[in-house]
DRENVEXTI-14796 format. One record per residue (C-alpha): residue in three letters; residue number from 1; x, y, z negated. Coordinates in steps of 0.5 Angstrom, whole numbers, plus 2048, in hexadecimal, padded with zeros to 3 digits. Example, Ala and Ser with C-alpha at 12.3 -4.5 7.8 and 13.67 -1.06 7.14 Angstrom:
BEGIN
[rec 'ALA', 1, [819, 7F7, 7F0]];
[rec 'SER', 2, [81B, 7FE, 7F2]];
***
This chain:
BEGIN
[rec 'UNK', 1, [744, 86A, 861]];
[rec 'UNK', 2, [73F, 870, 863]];
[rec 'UNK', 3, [738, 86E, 868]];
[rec 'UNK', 4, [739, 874, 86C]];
[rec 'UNK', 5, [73E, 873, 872]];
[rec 'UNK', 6, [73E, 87A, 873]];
[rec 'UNK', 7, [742, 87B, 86E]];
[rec 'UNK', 8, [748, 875, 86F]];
[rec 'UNK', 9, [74E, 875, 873]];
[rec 'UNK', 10, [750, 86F, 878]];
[rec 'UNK', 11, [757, 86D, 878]];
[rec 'UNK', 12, [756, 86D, 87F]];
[rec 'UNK', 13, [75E, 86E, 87F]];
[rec 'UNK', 14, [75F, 868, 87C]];
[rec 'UNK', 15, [75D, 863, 881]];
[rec 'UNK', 16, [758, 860, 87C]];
[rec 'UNK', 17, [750, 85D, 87D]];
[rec 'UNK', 18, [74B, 861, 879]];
[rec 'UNK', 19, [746, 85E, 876]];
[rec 'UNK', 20, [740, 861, 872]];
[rec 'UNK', 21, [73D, 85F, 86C]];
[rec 'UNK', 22, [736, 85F, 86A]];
[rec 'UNK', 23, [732, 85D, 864]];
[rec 'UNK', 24, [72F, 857, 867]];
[rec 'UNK', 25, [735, 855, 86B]];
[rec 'UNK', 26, [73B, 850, 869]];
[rec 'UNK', 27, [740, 851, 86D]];
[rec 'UNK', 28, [746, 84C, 86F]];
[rec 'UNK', 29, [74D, 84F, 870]];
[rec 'UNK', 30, [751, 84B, 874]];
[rec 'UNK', 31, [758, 848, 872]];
[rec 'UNK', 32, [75E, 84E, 872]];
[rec 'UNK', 33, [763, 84C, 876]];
[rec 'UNK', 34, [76B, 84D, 873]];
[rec 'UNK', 35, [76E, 853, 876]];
[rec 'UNK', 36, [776, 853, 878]];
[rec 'UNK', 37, [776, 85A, 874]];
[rec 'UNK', 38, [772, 85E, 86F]];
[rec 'UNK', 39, [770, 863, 870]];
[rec 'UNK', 40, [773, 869, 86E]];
[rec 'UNK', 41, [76E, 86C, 86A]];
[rec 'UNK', 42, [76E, 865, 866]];
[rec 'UNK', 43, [76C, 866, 85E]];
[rec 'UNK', 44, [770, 85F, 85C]];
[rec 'UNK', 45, [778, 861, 85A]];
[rec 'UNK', 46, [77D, 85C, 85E]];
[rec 'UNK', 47, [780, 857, 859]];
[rec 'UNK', 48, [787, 858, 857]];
[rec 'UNK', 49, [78C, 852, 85A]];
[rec 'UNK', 50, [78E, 84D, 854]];
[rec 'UNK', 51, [794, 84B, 850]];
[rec 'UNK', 52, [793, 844, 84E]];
[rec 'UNK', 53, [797, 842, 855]];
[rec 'UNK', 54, [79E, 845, 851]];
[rec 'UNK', 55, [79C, 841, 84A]];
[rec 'UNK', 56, [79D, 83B, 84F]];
[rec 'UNK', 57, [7A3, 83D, 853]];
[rec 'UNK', 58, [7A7, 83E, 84C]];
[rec 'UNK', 59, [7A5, 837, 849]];
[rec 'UNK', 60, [7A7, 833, 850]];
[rec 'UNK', 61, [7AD, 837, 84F]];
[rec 'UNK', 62, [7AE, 835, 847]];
[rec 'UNK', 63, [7AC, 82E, 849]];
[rec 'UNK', 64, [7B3, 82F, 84D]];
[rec 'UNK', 65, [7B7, 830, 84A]];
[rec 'UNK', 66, [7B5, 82C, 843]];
[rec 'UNK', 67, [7B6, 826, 849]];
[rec 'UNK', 68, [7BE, 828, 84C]];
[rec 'UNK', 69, [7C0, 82A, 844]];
[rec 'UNK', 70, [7BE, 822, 843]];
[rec 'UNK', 71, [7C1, 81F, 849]];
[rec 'UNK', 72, [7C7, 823, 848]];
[rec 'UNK', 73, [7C7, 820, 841]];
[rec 'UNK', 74, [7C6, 819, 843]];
[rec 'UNK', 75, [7CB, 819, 849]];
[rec 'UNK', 76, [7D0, 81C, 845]];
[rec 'UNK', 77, [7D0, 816, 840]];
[rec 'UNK', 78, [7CF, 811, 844]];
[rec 'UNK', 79, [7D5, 813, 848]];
[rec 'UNK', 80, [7DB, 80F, 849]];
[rec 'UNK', 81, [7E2, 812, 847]];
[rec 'UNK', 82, [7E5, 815, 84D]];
[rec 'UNK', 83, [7EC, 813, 84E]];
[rec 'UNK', 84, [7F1, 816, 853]];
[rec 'UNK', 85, [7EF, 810, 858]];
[rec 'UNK', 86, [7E8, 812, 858]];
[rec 'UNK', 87, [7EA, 81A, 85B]];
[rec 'UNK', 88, [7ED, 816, 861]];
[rec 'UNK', 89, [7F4, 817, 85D]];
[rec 'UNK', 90, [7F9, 812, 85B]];
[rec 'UNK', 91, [7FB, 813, 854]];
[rec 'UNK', 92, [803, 815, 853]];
[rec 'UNK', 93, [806, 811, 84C]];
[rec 'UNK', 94, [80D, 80F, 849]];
[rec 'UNK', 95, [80E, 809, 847]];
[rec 'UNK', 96, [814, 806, 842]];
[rec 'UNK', 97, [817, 7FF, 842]];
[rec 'UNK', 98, [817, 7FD, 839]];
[rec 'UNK', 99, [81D, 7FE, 836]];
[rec 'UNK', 100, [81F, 7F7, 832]];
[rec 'UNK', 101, [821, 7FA, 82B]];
[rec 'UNK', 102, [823, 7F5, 825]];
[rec 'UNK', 103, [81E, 7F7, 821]];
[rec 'UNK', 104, [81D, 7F5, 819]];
[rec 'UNK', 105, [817, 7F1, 816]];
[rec 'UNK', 106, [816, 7F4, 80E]];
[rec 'UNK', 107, [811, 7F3, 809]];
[rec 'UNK', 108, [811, 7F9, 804]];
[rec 'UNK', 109, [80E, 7F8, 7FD]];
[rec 'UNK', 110, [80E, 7FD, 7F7]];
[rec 'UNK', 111, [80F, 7FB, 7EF]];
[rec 'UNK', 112, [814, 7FD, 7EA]];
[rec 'UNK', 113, [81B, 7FD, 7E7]];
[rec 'UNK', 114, [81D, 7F8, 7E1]];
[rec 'UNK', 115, [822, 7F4, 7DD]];
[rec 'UNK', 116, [824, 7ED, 7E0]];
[rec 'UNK', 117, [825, 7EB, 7D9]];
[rec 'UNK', 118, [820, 7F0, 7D4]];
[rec 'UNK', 119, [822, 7ED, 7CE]];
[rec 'UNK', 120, [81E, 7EF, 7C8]];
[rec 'UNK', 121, [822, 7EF, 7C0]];
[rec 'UNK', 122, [81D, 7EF, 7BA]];
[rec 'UNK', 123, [820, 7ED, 7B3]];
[rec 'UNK', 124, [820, 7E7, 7B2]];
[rec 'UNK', 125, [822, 7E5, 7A9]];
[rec 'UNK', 126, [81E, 7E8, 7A4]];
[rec 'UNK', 127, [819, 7EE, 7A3]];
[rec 'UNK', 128, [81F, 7F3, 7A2]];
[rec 'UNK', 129, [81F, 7FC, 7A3]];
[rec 'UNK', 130, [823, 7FD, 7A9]];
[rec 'UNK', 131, [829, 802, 7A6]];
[rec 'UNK', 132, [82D, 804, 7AC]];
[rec 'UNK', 133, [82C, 804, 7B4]];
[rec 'UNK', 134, [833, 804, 7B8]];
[rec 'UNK', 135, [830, 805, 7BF]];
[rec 'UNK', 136, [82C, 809, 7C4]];
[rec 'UNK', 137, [828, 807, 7C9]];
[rec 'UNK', 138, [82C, 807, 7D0]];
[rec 'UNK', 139, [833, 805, 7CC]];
[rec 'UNK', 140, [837, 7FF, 7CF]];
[rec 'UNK', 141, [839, 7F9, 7CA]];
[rec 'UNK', 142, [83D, 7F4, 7C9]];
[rec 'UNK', 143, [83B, 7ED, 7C7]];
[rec 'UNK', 144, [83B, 7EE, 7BF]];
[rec 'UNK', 145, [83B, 7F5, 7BD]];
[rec 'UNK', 146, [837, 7F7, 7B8]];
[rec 'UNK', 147, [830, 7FB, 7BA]];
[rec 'UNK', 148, [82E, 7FC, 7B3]];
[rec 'UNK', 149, [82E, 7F9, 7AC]];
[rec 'UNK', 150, [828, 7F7, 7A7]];
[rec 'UNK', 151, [829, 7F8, 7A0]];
[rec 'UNK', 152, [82D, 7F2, 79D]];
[rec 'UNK', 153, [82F, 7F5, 797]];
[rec 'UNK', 154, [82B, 7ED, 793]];
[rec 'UNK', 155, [82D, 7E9, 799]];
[rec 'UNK', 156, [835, 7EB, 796]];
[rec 'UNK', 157, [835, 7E9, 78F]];
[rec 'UNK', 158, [831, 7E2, 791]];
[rec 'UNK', 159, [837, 7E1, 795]];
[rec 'UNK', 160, [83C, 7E3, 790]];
[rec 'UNK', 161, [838, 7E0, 78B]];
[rec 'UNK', 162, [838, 7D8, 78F]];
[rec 'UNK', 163, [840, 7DA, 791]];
[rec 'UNK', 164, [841, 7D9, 789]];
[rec 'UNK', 165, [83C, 7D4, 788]];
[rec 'UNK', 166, [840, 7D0, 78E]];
[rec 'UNK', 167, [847, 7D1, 78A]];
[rec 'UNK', 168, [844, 7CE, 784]];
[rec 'UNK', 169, [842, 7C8, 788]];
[rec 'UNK', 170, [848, 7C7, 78C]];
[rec 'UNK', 171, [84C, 7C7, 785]];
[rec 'UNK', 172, [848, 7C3, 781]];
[rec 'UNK', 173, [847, 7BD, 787]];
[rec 'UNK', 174, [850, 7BE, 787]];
[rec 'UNK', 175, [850, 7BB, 780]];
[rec 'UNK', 176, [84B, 7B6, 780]];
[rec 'UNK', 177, [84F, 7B4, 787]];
[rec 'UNK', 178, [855, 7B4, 783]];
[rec 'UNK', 179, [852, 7B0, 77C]];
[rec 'UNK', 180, [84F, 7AB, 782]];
[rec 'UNK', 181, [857, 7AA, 784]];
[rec 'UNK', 182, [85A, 7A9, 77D]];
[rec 'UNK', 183, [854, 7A4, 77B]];
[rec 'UNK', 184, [855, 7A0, 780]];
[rec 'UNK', 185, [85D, 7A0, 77E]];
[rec 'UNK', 186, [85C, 79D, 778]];
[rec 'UNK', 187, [856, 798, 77A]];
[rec 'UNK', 188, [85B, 792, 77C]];
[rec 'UNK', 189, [85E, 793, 773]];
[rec 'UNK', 190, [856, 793, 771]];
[rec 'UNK', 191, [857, 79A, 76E]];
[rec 'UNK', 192, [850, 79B, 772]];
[rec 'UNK', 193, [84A, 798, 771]];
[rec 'UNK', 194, [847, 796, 778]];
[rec 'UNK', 195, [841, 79A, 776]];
[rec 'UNK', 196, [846, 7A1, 773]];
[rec 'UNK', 197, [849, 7A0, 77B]];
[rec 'UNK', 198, [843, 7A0, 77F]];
[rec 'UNK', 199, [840, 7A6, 77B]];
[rec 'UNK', 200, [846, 7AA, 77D]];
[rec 'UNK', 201, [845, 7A8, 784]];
[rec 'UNK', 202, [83E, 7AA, 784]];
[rec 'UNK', 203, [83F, 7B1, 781]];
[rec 'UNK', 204, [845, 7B2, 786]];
[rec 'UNK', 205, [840, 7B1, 78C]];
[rec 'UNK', 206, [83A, 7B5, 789]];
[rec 'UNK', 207, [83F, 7BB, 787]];
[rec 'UNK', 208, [843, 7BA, 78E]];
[rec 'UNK', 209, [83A, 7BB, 792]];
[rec 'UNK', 210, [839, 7C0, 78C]];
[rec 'UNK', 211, [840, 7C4, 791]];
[rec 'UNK', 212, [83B, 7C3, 797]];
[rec 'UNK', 213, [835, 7C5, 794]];
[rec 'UNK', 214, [837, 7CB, 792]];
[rec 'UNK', 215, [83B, 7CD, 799]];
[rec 'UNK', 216, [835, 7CC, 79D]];
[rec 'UNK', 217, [832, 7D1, 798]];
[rec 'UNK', 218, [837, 7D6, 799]];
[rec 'UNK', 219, [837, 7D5, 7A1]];
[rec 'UNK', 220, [82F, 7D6, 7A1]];
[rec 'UNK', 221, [831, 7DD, 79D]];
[rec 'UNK', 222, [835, 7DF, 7A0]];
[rec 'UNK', 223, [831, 7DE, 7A7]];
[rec 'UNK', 224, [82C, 7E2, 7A4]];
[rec 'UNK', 225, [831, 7E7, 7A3]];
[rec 'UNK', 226, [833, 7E7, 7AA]];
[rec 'UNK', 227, [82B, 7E8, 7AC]];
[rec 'UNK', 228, [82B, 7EF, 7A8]];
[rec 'UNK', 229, [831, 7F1, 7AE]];
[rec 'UNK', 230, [82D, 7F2, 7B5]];
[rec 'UNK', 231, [832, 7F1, 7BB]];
[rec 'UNK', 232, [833, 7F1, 7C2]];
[rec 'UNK', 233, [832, 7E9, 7C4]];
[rec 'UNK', 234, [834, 7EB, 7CC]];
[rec 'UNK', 235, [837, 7F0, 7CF]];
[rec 'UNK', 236, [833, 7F5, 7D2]];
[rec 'UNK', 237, [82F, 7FC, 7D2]];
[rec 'UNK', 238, [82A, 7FE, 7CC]];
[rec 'UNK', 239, [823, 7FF, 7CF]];
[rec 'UNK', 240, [81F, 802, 7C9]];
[rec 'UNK', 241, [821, 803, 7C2]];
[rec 'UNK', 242, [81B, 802, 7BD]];
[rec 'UNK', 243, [81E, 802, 7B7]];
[rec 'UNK', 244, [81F, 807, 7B2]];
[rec 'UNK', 245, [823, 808, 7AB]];
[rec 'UNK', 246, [81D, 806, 7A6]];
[rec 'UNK', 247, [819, 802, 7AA]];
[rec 'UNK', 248, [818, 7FB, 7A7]];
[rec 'UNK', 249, [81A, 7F6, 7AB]];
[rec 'UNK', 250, [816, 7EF, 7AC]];
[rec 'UNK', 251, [817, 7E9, 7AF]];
[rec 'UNK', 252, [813, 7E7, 7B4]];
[rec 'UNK', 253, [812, 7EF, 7B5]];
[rec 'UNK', 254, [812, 7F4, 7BB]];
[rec 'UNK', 255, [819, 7F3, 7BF]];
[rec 'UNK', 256, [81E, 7F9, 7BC]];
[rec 'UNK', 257, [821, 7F9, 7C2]];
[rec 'UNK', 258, [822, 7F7, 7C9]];
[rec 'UNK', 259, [828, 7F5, 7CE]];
[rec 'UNK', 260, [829, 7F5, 7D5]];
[rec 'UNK', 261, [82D, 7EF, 7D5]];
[rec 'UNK', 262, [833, 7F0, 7D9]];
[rec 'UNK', 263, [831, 7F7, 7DC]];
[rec 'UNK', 264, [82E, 7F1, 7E2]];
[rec 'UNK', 265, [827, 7F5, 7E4]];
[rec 'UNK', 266, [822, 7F4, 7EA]];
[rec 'UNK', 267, [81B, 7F6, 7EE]];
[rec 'UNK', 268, [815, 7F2, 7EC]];
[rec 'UNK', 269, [810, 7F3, 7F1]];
[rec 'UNK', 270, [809, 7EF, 7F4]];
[rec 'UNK', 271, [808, 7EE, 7FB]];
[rec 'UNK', 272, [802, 7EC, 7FF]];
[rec 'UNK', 273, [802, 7E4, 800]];
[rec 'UNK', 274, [803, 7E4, 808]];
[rec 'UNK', 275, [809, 7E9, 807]];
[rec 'UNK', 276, [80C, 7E3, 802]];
[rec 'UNK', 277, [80C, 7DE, 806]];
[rec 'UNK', 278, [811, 7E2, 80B]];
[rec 'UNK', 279, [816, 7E3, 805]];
[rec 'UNK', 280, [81C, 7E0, 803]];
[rec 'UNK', 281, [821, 7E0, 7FD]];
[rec 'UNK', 282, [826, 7E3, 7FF]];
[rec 'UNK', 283, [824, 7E8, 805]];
[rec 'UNK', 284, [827, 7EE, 804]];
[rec 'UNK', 285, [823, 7F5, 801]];
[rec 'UNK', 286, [823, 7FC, 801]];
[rec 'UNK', 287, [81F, 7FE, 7FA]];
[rec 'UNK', 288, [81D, 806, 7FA]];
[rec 'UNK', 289, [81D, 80B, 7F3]];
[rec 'UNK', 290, [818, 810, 7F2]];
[rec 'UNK', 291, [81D, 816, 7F2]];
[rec 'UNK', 292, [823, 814, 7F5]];
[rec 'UNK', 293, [824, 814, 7FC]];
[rec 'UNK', 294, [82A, 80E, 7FD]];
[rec 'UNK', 295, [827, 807, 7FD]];
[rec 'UNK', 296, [82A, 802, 7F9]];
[rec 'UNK', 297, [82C, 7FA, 7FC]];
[rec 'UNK', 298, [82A, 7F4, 7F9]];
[rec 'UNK', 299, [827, 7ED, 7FB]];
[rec 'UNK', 300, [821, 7E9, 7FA]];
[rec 'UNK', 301, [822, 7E5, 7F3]];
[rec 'UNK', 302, [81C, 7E2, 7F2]];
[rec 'UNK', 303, [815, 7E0, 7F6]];
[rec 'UNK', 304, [80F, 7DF, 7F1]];
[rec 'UNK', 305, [80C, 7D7, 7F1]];
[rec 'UNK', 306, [806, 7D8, 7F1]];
[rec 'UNK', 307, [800, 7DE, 7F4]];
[rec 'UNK', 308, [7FB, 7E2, 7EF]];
[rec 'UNK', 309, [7F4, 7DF, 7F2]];
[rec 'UNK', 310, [7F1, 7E7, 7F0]];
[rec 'UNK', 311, [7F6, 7EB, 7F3]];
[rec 'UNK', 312, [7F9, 7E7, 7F9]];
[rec 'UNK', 313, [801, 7E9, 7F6]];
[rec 'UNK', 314, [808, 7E6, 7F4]];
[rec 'UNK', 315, [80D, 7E7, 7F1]];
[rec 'UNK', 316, [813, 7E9, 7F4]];
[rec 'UNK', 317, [81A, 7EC, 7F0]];
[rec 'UNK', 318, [81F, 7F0, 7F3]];
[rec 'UNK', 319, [827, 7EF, 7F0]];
[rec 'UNK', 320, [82A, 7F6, 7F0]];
[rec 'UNK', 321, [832, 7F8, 7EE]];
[rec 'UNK', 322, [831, 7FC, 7E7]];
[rec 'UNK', 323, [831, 803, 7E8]];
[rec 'UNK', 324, [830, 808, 7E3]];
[rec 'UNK', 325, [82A, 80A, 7E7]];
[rec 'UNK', 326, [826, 804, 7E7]];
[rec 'UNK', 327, [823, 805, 7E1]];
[rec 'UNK', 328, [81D, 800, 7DF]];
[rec 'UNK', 329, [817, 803, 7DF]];
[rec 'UNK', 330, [818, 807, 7E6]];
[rec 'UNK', 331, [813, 806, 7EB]];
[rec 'UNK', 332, [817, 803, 7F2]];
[rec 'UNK', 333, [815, 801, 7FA]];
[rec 'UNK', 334, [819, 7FC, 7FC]];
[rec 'UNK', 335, [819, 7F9, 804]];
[rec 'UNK', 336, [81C, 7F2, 805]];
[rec 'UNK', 337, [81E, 7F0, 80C]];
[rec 'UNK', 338, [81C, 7EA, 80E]];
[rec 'UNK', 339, [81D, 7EA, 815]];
[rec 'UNK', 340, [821, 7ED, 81C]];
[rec 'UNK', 341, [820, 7ED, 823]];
[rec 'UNK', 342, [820, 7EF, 82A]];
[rec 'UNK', 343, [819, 7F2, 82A]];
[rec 'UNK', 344, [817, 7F8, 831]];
[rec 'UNK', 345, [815, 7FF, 82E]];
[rec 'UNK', 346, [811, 803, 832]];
[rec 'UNK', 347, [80E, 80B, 830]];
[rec 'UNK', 348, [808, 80B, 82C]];
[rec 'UNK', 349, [804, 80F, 833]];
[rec 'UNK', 350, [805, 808, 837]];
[rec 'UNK', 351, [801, 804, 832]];
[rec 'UNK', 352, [7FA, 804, 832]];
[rec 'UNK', 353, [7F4, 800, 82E]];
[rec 'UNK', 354, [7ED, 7FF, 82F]];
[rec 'UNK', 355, [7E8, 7FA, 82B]];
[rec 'UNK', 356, [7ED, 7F4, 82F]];
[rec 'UNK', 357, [7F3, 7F6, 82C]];
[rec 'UNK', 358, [7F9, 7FA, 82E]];
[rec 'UNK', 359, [7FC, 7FA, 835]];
[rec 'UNK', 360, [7FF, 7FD, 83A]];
[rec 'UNK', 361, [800, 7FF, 841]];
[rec 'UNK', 362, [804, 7FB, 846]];
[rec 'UNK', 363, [805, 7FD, 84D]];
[rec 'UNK', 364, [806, 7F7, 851]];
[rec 'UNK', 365, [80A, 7F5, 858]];
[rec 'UNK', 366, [804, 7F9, 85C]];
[rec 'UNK', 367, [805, 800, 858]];
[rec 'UNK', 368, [7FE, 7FE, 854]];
[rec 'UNK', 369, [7FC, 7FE, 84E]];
[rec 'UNK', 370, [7FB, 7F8, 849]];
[rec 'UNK', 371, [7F9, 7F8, 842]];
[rec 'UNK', 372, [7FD, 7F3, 83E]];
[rec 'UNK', 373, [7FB, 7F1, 836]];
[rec 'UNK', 374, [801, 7F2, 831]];
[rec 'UNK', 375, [802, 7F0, 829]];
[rec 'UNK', 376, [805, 7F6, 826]];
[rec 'UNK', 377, [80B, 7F4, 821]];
[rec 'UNK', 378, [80C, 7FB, 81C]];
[rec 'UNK', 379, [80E, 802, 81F]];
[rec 'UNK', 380, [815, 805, 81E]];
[rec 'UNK', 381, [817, 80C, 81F]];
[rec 'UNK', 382, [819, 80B, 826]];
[rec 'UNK', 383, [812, 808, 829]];
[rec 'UNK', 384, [80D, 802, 828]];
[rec 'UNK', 385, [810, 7FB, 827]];
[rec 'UNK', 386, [80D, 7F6, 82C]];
[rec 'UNK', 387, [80D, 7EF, 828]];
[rec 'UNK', 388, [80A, 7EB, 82F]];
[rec 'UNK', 389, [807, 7ED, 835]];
[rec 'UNK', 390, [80D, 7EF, 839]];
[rec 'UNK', 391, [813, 7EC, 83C]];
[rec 'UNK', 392, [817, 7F3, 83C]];
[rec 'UNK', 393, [817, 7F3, 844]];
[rec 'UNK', 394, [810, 7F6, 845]];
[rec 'UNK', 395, [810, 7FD, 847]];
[rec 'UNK', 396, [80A, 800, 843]];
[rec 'UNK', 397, [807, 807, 843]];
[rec 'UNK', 398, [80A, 80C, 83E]];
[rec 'UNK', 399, [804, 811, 83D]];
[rec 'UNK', 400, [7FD, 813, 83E]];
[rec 'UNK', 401, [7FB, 80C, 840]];
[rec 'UNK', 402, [7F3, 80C, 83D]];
[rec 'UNK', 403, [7F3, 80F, 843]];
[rec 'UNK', 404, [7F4, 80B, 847]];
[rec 'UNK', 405, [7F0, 803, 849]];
[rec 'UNK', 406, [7F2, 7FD, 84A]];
[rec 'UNK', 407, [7F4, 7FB, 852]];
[rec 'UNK', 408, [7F4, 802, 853]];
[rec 'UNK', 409, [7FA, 805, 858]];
[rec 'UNK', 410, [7FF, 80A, 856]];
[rec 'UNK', 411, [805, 80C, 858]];
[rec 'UNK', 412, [80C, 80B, 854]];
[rec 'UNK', 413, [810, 812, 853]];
[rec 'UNK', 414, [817, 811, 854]];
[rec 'UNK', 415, [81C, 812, 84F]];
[rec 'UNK', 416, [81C, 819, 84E]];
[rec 'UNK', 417, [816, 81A, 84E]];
[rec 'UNK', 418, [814, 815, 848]];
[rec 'UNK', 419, [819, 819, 843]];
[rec 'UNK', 420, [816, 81F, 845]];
[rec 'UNK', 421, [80E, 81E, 847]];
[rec 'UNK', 422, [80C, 823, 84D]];
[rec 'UNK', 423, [806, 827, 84B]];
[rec 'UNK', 424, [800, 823, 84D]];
[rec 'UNK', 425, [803, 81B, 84B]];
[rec 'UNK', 426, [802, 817, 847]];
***
């Protein structure tokens, strides 16, 4: 700023004081009091209005929506099912009495086919080779037919050769016997001495045991004989052949062959221990074959004395009638009947089960609702049989009834409406 006044404005027009400013002259100005406007010729460009109030806004609105997606949630899992009742309704629903059927009790068990009576046949005389085979497995015999034959061509002349030793024996002891007769004839004229007598006698004796000595020999070749001839001991069917021409024969060896006694054949089977207990010999069965569709009767012949501790099983065997189907080894299912009564029978859709078991819904007198516990007895192919529970008089409700509550009040479709359920009941 310039020390001549001349040459400086004033801003007169302005409003404001002036002061003028010597060298030696400090000069205070005084406080500027705020203006309701600038002025128009104001150096300073106005501030643009600010963005942060947005950024708020959309966080607030973030936050609310995260907190309704929550409380939905929550609510949603925490609410009660609704029924029928709660709409401000009450629920429409068809009912059935339990019909009595009489129901069968069975206790079903797998196993196999086998001879009643499986006899095996081995040789039973000397170490021989076999020379013929007359039978095949399947065919039926009779007691005493000839299966097969073990050379005996040594066996033959040990026989013919002691069948001549016997007449040698027999002839010698006739005449011993004949000069002990004539000895003793003479003895009372004392032609004999008592001692030529005695001799006689003793050589009589001697040759008369020589006879049964020699029998007895040609009995015993005569049974080794018989032993080189296998045959049939019973009448029955061949199970399995194992003898051939040229296999040497042992005693004591592998069985040759095996005969099902009487054609007689049976189911051997195990069932559990808790079912065991309910079985009785004589109670009628019915035993199944893979691949056969008629099932064959039979009745229960033997139960096992005693329970294997590992498996918790017994022994069961089921007679059976022969049939040429019924070959032993076949796999079969057998199902024993062991009991019959009058049981109720109700659809599968009116049972229901939670973790305190199975029950149904009952609706009592007052047209409401009771659950009542039930012991399930086995299905059949008309519905479920109730061992316990029901009497038979209880009108129970036929479908959709986990839908409904316990003390609930509903309305009983009349008859023909409970054949054909109108849309929307239950």
């Amino acid at each position: 700023m310039g020390t001549n006044p001349e040459h400086v404005s004033t801003p007169e027009s302005r409003g404001e004081p002036v002061t003028w400013i010597g060298r030696e002259r400090i000069v205070e100005r005084p406080e500027r009091q705020p203006e309701a406007a600038e002025p128009p010729f104001a150096l300073t460009p106005p501030a643009e209005p600010s963005n942060r109030w947005k950024w708020t806004l959309g966080a607030l609105v973030a936050v609310l929506l995260v907190a309704l997606v929550a409380w939905k949630l929550l609510a949603g899992a925490s609410k009660p099912r609704e029924t029928l009742a709660d709409r401000g309704g009450i629920p429409l629903v068809s009912v059935l009495v339990p019909t009595k059927q009489t129901v069968s009790s069975s206790v079903s068990f797998t196993g196999a086919i086998a001879a009643r009576y499986d006899m095996p046949i081995a040789n039973e005389g000397d170490t021989g080779r076999i020379v013929a085979v007359l039978v095949e497995a399947g065919d039926h015999v009779k007691p005493g037919q000839l299966l097969a034959k073990i050379d005996d061509s040594v066996t033959v002349q040990q026989v013919n050769r002691l069948e001549a030793t016997l007449e040698q024996a027999r002839a010698q002891a006739a005449l011993s016997a004949a000069e002990y007769r004539r000895a003793e004839g003479v003895a009372a004229a004392g032609a004999l001495s008592a001692e030529d007598i005695e001799k006689r006698r003793a050589t009589s004796v001697t040759d008369a045991a020589n006879v049964k000595v020699v029998a007895a020999q040609l009995a015993e070749a005569q049974a080794r004989l018989g032993r080189t001839r296998i045959t049939a001991p019973v009448d029955g069917i061949v199970l399995t052949r194992k003898a051939e021409v040229g296999q040497i024969a042992n005693p004591g060896g592998d069985a040759l062959f095996r005969i099902e006694s009487g054609g007689e054949v049976e189911m051997r089977g195990q069932i559990a221990e808790q079912d065991l207990a309910q079985v009785k010999v004589g109670q009628a069965a019915t035993v199944y074959l893979t691949g056969i569709a008629r099932p064959f009767a039979g009745k229960v012949r033997l139960l096992g004395a005693i329970i294997d501790p590992a498996t918790r099983l017994g022994d069961i065997r089921i007679t059976l009638a022969p049939d040429p189907a019924l070959r032993p080894g076949a796999f079969a299912r057998a199902v024993v009947t062991i009991d019959q009564a009058q049981r109720s029978v109700l659809p599968q859709t009116a049972v229901l089960a939670d973790a305190n078991g199975s029950y149904v819904l009952v609706v009592n007198s007052a047209d409401r609702v009771e659950r009542r516990a039930v012991r399930i007895g086995g299905t059949t192919e008309t519905g479920v049989i109730v061992a316990a529970g029901l009497s038979g008089n209880e009108r129970v409700v036929a479908t959709a009834g986990g839908f409904l509550r316990d003390g609930e009040t509903v309305k009983v479709a009349p008859p023909s409406a409970s054949a054909r359920p109108a849309p929307g009941t239950r």
